[in-house]
Structures are given as structure tokens and as C-alpha cells.
N, C-alpha and C positions, 0 to 999 in steps of 0.2 A: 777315650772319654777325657775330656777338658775338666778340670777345676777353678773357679772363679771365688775370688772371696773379695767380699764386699758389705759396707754399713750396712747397704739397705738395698732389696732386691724388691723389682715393682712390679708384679704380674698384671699387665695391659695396659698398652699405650695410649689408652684414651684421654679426655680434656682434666679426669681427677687423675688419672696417674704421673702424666709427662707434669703436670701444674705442680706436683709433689714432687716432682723429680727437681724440677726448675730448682723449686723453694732450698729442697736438701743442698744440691752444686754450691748453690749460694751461701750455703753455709758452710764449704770446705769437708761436705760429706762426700763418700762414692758414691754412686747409686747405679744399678742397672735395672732397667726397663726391659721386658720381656713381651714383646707383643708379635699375637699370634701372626696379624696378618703381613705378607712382605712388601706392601705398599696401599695407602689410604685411597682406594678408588671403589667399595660399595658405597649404597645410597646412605644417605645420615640421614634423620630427620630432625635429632637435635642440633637444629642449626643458628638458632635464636637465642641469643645473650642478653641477658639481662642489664638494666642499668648497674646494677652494683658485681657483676661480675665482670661487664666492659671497665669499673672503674680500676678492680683488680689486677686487671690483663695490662690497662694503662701503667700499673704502680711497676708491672713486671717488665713493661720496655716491650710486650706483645703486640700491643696495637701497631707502632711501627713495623714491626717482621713483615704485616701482609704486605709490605712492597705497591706492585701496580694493581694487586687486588680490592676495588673499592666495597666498603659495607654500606647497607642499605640499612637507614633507621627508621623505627616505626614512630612516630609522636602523637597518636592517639591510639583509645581502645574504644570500641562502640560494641554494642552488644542491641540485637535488633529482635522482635519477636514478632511473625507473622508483617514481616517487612516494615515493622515502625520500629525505630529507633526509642530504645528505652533507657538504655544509658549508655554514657561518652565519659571518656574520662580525656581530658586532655593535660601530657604529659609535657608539657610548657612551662603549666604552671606551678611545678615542685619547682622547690628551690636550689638542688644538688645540680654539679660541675658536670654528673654524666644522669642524666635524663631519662635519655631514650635505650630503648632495648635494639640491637642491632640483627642484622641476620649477616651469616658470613659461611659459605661453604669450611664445613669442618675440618675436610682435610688442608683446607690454608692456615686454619686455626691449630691443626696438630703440628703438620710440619712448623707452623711459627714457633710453635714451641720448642720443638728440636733444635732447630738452626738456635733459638737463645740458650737451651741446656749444653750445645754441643760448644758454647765457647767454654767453658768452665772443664776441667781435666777428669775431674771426680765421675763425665756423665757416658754412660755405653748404652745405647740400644742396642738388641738383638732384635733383627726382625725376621720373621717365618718363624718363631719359636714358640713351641707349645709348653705349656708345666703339665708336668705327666705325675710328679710326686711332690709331694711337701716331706721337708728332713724334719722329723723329731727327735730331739733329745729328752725324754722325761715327760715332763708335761710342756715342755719350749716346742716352738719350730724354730729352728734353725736355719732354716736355708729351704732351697726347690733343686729336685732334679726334672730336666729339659731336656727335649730332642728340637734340634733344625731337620733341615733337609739331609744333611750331611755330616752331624757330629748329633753327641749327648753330651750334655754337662752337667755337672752339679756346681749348685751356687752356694756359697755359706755366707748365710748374712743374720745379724743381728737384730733383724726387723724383716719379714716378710708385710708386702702389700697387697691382698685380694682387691684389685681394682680392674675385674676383670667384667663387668658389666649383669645386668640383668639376670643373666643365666649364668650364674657366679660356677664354675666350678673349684675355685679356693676354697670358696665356704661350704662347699659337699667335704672336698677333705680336710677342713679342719674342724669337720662335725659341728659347725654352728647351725643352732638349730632355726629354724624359722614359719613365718605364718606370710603363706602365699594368698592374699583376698582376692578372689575375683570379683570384678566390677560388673556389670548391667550389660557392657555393651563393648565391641572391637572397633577400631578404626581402618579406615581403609584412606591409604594415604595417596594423593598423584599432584603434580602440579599443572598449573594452565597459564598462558598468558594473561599479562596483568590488562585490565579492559581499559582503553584508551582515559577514556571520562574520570579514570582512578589514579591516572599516573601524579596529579598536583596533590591529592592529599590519603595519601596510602596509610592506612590505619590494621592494626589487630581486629578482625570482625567475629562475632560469636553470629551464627544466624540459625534461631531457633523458629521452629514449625512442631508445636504437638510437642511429640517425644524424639524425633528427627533434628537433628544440627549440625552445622558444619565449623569448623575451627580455619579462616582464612588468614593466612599468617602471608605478609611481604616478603619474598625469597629474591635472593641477587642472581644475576641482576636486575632483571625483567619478567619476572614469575612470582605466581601464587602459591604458596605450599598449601591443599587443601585439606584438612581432615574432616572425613566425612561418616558421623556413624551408624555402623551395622549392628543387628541383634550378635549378639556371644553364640559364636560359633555357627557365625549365620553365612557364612559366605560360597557354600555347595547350593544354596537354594539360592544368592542371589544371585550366582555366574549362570546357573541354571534359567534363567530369565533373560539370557541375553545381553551385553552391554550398551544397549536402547535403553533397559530398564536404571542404570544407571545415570545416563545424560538426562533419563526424567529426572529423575529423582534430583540432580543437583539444579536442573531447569527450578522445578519447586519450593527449593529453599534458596538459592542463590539466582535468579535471571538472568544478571549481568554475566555470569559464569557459564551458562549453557554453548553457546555458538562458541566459545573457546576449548570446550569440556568434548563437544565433538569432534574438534580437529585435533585435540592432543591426546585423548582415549579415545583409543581403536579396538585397544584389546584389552584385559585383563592383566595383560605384562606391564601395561603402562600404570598399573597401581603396587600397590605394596599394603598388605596388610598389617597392623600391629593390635596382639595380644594384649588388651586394658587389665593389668593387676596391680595391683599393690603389694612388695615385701612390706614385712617387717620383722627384723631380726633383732630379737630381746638383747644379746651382746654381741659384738661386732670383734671382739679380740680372743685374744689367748695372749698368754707370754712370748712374745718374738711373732706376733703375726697381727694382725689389723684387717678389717673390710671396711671401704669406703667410697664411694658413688653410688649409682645401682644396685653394686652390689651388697652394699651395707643396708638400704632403703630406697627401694623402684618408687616411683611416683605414677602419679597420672600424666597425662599430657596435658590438662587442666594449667594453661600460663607459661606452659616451658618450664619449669621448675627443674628436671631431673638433671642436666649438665649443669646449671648454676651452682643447685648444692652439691654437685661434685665438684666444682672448684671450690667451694668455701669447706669442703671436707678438707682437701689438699693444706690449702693457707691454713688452717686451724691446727691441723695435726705436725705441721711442718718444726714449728717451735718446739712442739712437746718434746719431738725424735731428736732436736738436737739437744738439747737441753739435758734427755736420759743418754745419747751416746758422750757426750761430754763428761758427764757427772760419773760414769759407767759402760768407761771403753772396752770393749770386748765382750758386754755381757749381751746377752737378750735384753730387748727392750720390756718393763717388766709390765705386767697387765695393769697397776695399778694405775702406770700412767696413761696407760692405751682407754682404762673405765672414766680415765679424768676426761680426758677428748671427747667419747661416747656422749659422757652424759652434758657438757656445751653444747654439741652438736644439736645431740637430741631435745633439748631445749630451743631450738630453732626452726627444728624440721616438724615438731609435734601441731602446730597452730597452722603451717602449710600442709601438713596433712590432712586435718580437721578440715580446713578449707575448700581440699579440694573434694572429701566427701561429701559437704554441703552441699557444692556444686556440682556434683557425679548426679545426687539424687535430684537436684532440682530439674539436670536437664532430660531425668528421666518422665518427667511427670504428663499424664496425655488428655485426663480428664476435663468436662467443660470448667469445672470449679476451679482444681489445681491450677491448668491454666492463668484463667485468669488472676489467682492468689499470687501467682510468681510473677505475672506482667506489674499489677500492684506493688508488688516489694522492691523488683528495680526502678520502676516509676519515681517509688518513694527515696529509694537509698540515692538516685541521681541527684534529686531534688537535694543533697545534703553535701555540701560541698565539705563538711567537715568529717563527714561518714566516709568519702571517698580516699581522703587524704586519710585517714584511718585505717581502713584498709589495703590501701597502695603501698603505705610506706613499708612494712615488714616483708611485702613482698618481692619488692622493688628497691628500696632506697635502704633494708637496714644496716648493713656496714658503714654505707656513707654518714650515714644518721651517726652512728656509734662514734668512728673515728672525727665526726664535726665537734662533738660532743667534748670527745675526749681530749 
């Protein structure tokens, strides 16, 4: 058994942990990174960055990392109901340096980050590594103990990181408690070739039918990333119908997507389903431990939200940890300042949440009335070019917005 000690120990290598990792090097901390998997090749589907998280990744020297790997930017959102077009947002017209939201295979985006953590001395990945325990002392965590393939270790650090995604298990053992929502409906995810007639103006598409919709998002570098959704816990009855019953179904709400939707699903393997819930964990810390990405607060798939605010979790938290290891070398990092983070954060994420429940229920709705009442509302809200920009910006632009300001 190995001993490692270190500022700050980061359970999962994902887009919030390695961006926290970055942040800490930079600031002449240790940091070790602990991620499960021993190389980034399952499928992501958080693969869409936000304008104000591209600006982020720019400030950090990331964008350059991806080398010969080009991103694909989306510069409009349309939102279509019963194949009319009811609102367009075109992202032209903000005024900020970084615009557009981009799509970039993730694992180019992890490894980018590596390769910039790995010039600073302070940075160690462990990859294949699992956290099997959290070390307490008192009411502190102190540190995780770890098995590879071929060794166990124990870490002793001054700051534990739960940034191990959706299915947190830091926050089972450091008994934070939390409220799992389930949502309306599951997705079911595949991608198709982008349809010739699309390739000059590639946009974000919402395409709703009834209580049926699809989420088409532009994937690099020649693909659609589709989400398409199914009733909650609907997917024995729809595989049970054949994957015919599928190519209708996306024939019905997408057209242009059909004759590509057949040659790229054949089978059932060629989709991916994702579980629609919502955390929400009341406190995110203890003394010497923190949750932050997913794990801190799941989102919807409702805009890409959930990689964004895990990198604005990382840059937010990044100051505080140096600031308490500086002020208080050797100790735990103390909760007060971990409830300080909490509650900026949660000031952020509270109005994106609300959001995206608005929108969960709106795209729930089947009736002749409702229908129509929701065609009505975006009808209306497009018409308002001040409405848009109202609601674009906090989603999209507000760092940029902040730091213009400031």
C-alpha cells in the first residue's frame, strides 16, 4: 500500500474536476486527480459548450490544446412546433467575444486539459482508479483510500473533491443527503448524418409534435446528436415494437432525419438511453470535502447546461481552496468556506433550474388547448427581441456579461 499526500485530492476526471485541477496547479497547489476510467473512449453526450464556458476554456489556454481537432459552432437556436418555426434566436446578434456554443468530442476536451495540468509539477492523474473509502478524522475528511489495478493507496489531502458525476458515490459516503426528482420523460440518444440542405446553416433545433420532441444538437464533425423522447421507463415497450417503430417516429417529428435515421439505426445498440432527473443536494460540503458538477446538482438536458456549470463550479471554487490553503496550510479546508461557494454557486444554478422545469413541463403538454397556449407563448416571446436577449443572456453570456461589467 502506497501513501500519497497532497493539498487537494480530486475524485473524477471529468470537464469539473480536471478544470479544478487546472485552476489549483496554477496556483502552485498539488492536486491529484483519481479517475475511474484508464482511458476516455465511452460515448459522452455532454459534448456542447457553451458560449461562456468556451470563453473560460479560452482564458485557460484550452482552446488551443485541441490541436488538428476542429469544433463545430452552432449560431442559431430555432424551436419549431408541428414543423412551423416559432422561434429563432440568432446568436450573431449578442454582443460578447465568444457567441456561439461549440460541440467538441469530450475526450479531446479532457485530454486538452491534461496535457495543460501536466505542464505544472503540483499535477498527478491516476487513471483505472477507484475511491473505495473516504478518511475521516472527526467530523473532517481527510483524505480517500484507492485501489488500481495493481496497488491501493491512501491519499491524505486537505480538501477532498466529489466530482464524480451523476451517480456521485463521494456524496453516498460522505452522507450528503439529497432529493432525486424524477422528470416526465427519458431520452434516448443516437446520432445521424447531418442532411445535405443543413450543412450552410446548422442550428440548435427543438422539434416538438404534441408531447413528442426531439433535441437536434450539431455534433463534429459531420453528425447530429439526436435526443429523442420516450415515456419514463418506457423503453421494454418501445424496443418491443421493433426499430421500424422508431425510424417512424423520428420520420414524424424530424423528415429531414428519416432516410439518415434508417441507415444509421439498425439496431437498438446504436442508441443510448439517458435517465431524465434532477439532484438537488441541500449542502454540498463537510469540512475537508466538497461536491461539485453532477454531482453537486444533475440538470436536465434542457440547453446542455450540466458540463457548463461544472466548469463554472471548478473556476468558482478554485480561489476559495487557495485562499483557505494559503491562510491555513495543513488544515482542512473549513466548511465555512466550502457553504461560501455553495451558496454563489447556488445563486446561479437556482434561475437554470427553474428554467429548465418550465420547459420540462411545457414540452410535456398534449392537449388541443395547451397546445395551442404554448404555440402562442413562443409566437409571442420571438416577437420580443428584448424577451430573448433576457432570457439568452444568463444562460449563455453571464460571466461574459459579469467580467464586461467588471
Amino acid at each position: 500500500m502506497r501513501t500519497i499526500d497532497t493539498d487537494v485530492c480530486i475524485v473524477g476526471g471529468g470537464p469539473s474536476g480536471l478544470t479544478l485541477a487546472l485552476e489549483l496547479v496554477r496556483r502552485n497547489l498539488n492536486v491529484v486527480v483519481l479517475e475511474q476510467a484508464k482511458a476516455y473512449t465511452r460515448s459522452f453526450r455532454g459534448e456542447s459548450i457553451s458560449p461562456d464556458s468556451v470563453y473560460i476554456l479560452d482564458k485557460l489556454g484550452i482552446m488551443e490544446g485541441f490541436g488538428e481537432h476542429d469544433v463545430l459552432y452552432t449560431r442559431q437556436l430555432e424551436l419549431f412546433e408541428n414543423n412551423q418555426r416559432v422561434l429563432h434566436i440568432n446568436l450573431s446578434d449578442f454582443k460578447y467575444d465568444f457567441k456561439y456554443p461549440i460541440d467538441v468530442p469530450q475526450p479531446v476536451m479532457l485530454e486538452a486539459l491534461i496535457q495543460k495540468a501536466s505542464q505544472y509539477e503540483g499535477f498527478t492523474i491516476l487513471r483505472g482508479a477507484n475511491c473505495t473509502e473516504l478518511i475521516e478524522d472527526g467530523e473532517a475528511i481527510v483524505g480517500v483510500k484507492c485501489k488500481t489495478e495493481d496497488d491501493q493507496l491512501t491519499i491524505n489531502a486537505h480538501l477532498t473533491v466529489g466530482s464524480d458525476g451523476r451517480y456521485s458515490k463521494t456524496r453516498d459516503m460522505a452522507k450528503c443527503k439529497y432529493v432525486k426528482r424524477m422528470l416526465e420523460r427519458d431520452f434516448m440518444w443516437f446520432k445521424v448524418p447531418i442532411p445535405e440542405h443543413w450543412k450552410q446553416k446548422l442550428s440548435y433545433r427543438v422539434k416538438i409534435d404534441r408531447d413528442s420532441h426531439a433535441v437536434v444538437i450539431p455534433s463534429y464533425p459531420n453528425l447530429l446528436r439526436v435526443g429523442f423522447n420516450i415515456p419514463k421507463g418506457g423503453i421494454q415497450k418501445i424496443k418491443a415494437q421493433g426499430i421500424q417503430y422508431l425510424h417512424e417516429k423520428i420520420a414524424q417529428i424530424e423528415p429531414d432525419l428519416a432516410e439518415g435515421a434508417k441507415k444509421s439505426i439498425t439496431s437498438w445498440s446504436d442508441t443510448t438511453i439517458l435517465d431524465i432527473f434532477m439532484t438537488v443536494v441541500p449542502q454540498w460540503y463537510r469540512e475537508g470535502f466538497v461536491l461539485i458538477g453532477d454531482a453537486a446538482h444533475t440538470l436536465s438536458p434542457i440547453l446542455g447546461q450540466g458540463v457548463n456549470h461544472a466548469i463554472f463550479d471548478a473556476v468558482t471554487l478554485a480561489p476559495f481552496v487557495a485562499k483557505a490553503l494559503t491562510e491555513n496550510p495543513g488544515s482542512p479546508v473549513k466548511a465555512s468556506v466550502l457553504k461560501e461557494f455553495q451558496a454563489i454557486r447556488e445563486k446561479d444554478l437556482r434561475p437554470i433550474r427553474n428554467m429548465q422545469l418550465r420547459q420540462e413541463k411545457m414540452l410535456t403538454l398534449s392537449t388541443n388547448l395547451t397546445v395551442s397556449l404554448r404555440t402562442i407563448f413562443y409566437r409571442l416571446f420571438n416577437s420580443s427581441g428584448w424577451l430573448k436577449a433576457k432570457m439568452w443572456q444568463p444562460v449563455y453570456y453571464k460571466h461574459q456579461a459579469r467580467d464586461f461589467v467588471g
